[in-house]
C-alpha positions as CSV (number, residue, x, y, z in Angstrom):
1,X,5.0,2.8,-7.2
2,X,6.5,4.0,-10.7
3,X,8.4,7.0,-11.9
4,X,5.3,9.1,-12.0
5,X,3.7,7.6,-8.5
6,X,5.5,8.5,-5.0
7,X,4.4,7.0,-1.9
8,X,6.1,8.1,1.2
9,X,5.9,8.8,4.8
10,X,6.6,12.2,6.7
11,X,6.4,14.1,10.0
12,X,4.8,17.0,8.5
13,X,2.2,19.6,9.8
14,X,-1.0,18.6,9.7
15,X,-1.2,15.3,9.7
16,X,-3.0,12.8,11.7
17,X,0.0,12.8,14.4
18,X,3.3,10.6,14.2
19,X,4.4,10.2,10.9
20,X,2.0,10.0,8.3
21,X,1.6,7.9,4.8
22,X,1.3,10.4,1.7
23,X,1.1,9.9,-2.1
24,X,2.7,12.8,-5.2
25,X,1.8,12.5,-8.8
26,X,4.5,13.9,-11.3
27,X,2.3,15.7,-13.9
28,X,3.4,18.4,-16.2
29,X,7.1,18.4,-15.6
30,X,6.8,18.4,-11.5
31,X,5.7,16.9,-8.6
32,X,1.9,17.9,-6.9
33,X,1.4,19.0,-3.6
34,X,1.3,15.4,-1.6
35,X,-1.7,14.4,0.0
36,X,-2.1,12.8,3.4
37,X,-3.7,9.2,2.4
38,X,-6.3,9.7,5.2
39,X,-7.5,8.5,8.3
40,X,-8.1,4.7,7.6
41,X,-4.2,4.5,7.0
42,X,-2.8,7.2,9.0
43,X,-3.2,7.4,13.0
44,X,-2.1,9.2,15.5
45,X,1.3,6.7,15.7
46,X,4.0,6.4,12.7
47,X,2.7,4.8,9.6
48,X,6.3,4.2,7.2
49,X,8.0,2.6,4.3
50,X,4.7,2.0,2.3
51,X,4.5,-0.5,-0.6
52,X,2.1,-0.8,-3.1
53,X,1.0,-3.8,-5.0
54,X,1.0,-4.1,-8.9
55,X,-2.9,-4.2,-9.2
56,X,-2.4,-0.4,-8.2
57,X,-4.8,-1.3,-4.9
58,X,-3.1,-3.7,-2.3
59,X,-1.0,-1.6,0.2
60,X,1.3,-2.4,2.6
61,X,3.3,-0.1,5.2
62,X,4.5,-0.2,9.1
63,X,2.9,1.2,11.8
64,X,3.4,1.7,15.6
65,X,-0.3,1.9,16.3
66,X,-2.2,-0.2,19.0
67,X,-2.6,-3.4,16.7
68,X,1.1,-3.9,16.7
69,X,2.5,-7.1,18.5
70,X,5.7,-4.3,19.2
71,X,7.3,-2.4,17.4
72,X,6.4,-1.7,13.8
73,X,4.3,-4.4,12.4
74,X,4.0,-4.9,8.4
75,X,0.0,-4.2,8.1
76,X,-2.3,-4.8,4.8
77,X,-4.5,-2.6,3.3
78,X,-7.0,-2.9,0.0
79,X,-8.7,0.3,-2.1
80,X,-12.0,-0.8,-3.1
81,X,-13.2,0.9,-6.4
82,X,-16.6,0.6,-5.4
83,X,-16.9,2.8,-2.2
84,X,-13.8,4.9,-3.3
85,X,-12.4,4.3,0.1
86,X,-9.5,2.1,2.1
87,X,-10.8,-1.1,4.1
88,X,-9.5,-1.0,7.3
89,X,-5.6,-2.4,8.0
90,X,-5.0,-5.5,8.8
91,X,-2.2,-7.0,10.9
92,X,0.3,-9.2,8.7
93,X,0.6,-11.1,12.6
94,X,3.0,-14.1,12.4
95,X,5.5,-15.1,11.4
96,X,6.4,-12.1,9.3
97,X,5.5,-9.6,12.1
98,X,7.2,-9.6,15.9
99,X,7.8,-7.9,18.6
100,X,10.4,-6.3,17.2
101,X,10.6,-3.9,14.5
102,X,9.2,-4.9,11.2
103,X,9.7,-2.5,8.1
104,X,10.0,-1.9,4.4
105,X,7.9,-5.0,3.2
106,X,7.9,-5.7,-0.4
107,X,6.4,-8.5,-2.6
108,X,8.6,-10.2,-5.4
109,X,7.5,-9.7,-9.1
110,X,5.9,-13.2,-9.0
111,X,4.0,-12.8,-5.6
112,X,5.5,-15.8,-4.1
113,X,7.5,-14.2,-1.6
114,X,8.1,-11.1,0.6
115,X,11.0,-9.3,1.7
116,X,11.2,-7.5,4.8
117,X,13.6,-6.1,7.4
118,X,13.4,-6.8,10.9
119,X,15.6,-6.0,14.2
120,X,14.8,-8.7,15.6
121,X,16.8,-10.6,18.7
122,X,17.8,-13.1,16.7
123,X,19.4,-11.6,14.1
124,X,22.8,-10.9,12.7
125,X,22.8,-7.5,13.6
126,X,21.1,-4.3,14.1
127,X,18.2,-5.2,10.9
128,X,18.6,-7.8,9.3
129,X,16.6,-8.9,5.7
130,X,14.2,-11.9,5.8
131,X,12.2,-13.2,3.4
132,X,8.8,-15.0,3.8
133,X,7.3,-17.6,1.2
134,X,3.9,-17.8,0.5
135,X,1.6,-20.7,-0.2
136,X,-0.2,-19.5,-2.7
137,X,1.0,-16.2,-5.3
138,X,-0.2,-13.0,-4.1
139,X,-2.3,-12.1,-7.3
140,X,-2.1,-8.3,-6.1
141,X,1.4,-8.1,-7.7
142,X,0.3,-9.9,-11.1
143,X,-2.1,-7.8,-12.5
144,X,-2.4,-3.8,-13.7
145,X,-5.7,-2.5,-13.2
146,X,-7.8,0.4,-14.7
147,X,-6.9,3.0,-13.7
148,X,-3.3,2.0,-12.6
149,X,-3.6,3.2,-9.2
150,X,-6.0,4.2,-6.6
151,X,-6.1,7.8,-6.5
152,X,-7.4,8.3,-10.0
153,X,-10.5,6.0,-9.3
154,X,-12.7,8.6,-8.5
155,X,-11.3,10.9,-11.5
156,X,-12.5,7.9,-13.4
157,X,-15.9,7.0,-11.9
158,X,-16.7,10.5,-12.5
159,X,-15.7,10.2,-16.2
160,X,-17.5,6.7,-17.1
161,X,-20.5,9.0,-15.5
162,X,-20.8,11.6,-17.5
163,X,-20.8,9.1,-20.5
164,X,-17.3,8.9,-22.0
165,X,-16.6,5.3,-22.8
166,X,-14.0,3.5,-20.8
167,X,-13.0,-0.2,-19.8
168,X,-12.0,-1.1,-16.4
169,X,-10.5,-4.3,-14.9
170,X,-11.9,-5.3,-11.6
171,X,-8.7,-5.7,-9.2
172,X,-9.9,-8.8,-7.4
173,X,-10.4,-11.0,-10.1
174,X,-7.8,-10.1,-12.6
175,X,-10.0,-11.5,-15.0
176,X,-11.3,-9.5,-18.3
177,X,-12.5,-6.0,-18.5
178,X,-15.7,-4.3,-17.9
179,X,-16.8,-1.7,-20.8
180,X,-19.9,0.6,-20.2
């Protein structure tokens, strides 16, 4: 996500089964111990090549699971502040998802388009890179929220709590802050 923020996926003991979707936090010269990103993201299939939006919030990764049209599917994800918890995936579905395998989804700076790699049948060889255009910008990749990124909300509820001032910017509207 940046150079302090690493998202990845791994096979490692206990998990949720497959491979799972994990975040690290470099703090005081090192990495953290990674934490599995929970249950709402992770099943008992593979969950891989996460991506996560700008706004620190909107998530995307590939998963095997039953909601797949084959394959891996690209599948959507969003962090809401307000019940500290993931909304459940959803399905990209078509066109940028097929039967085939459909990894390593990213959005461009201006959120107009997003990149992908596919192996599908009719491509130019084993994967192949397509792209996808959007109608309208994905405002997930134009705005920074407060905090940057979704596993320090709760650190920060907790803080605006026990009364130290703070300003936050909602996510979803990318409009103005919020002081308390």
């Amino acid at each position: 996500f940046n150079d302090t923020i690493l998202l990845f996926a791994s096979a490692r003991p206990g998990g949720y089964g497959g491979k799972d979707l994990y975040i690290s936090k470099f703090t005081n010269g090192g990495w953290e111990r990674a934490k599995n990103m929970g249950p709402v993201i992770n099943s008992k299939y593979d969950e891989i090549t996460p991506f996560l939006s700008k706004d620190g919030r909107t998530l995307y990764f590939s998963s095997n699971n039953l909601k797949s049209m084959g394959g891996f599917d690209v599948f959507k994800t969003v962090f809401e502040d307000g019940s500290v918890r993931w909304a459940t995936p959803k399905n990209l579905g078509l066109p940028i998802n097929s039967g085939s395998n459909d990894t390593y989804f990213k959005l461009s700076r201006d959120g107009y388009k997003g990149y992908f790699s596919s192996d599908r049948i009719d491509g130019q060889g084993q994967r192949d890179l397509y792209v996808s255009y959007f109608k309208m910008q994905n405002r997930a990749q134009l705005i920074t929220s407060t905090p940057v990124v979704f596993s320090e909300v709760k650190l920060y509820k907790n803080r605006k709590q026990s009364g130290v001032s703070v300003a936050m910017q909602t996510p979803n509207s990318g409009e103005g802050t919020i002081s308390t």
